[in-house]
N, C-alpha and C positions, 0 to 999 in steps of 0.2 A: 859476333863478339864471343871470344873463350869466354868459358865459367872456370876454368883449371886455374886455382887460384896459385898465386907463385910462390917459392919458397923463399924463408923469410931467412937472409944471411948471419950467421952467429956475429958478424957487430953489429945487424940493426936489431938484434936482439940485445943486446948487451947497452947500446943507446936508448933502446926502450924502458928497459928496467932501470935504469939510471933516472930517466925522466920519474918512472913513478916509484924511485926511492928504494930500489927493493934490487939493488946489486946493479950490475953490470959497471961502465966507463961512460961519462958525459962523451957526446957529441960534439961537434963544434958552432959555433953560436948559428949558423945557418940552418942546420941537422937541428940542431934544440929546439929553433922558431920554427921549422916546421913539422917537430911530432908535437911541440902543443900545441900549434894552428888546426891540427889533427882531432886533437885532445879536446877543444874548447867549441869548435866550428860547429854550427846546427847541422842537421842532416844533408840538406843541398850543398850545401860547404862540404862538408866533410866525403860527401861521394865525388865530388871533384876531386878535391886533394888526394883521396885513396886511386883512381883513375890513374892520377900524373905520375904519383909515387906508390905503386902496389904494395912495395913490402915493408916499408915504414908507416902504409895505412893499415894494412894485415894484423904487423904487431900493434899497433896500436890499441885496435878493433881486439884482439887478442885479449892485451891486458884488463882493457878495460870491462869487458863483456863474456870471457870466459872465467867460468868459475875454477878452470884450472890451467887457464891463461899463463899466469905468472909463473907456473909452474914448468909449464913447456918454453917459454922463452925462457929460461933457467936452463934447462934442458941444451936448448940449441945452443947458447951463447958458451955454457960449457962444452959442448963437439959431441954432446950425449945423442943428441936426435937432428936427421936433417928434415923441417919442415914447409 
């Protein structure tokens, strides 16, 4: 199994930041149900879903747990940084 974790595309950044309110463009009702499936999911859950979907669990994992998270998705979603 890689550990090379993937990079996270400027609209799943820009979906992500959306989700927690803090800039980007809503996703579409499927993309939205599953970064809060993401969002909400206890640990066993949520390392499945990060598995199926890397970069929409990346960002997720991102925002939620980096203290400057929301900063670098910011970053990508703007074409500032590729992560």
């Amino acid at each position: 199994m890689s550990t090379k974790r993937p990079r996270i595309p400027a609209e799943v950044a820009s979906h992500v930041l959306s989700h927690f309110g803090r800039g980007g463009y809503p996703a579409g009702d499927w993309t939205e149900s599953l970064i809060s499936l993401i969002d909400r999911a206890d640990m066993v859950n949520r390392a499945k879903l990060c598995t199926a979907f890397p970069d929409y669990g990346d960002a997720v994992l991102l925002a939620k747990y980096d203290e400057n998270g929301i900063a670098v998705l910011q970053a990508i979603a703007g074409g500032q940084v590729a992560a």
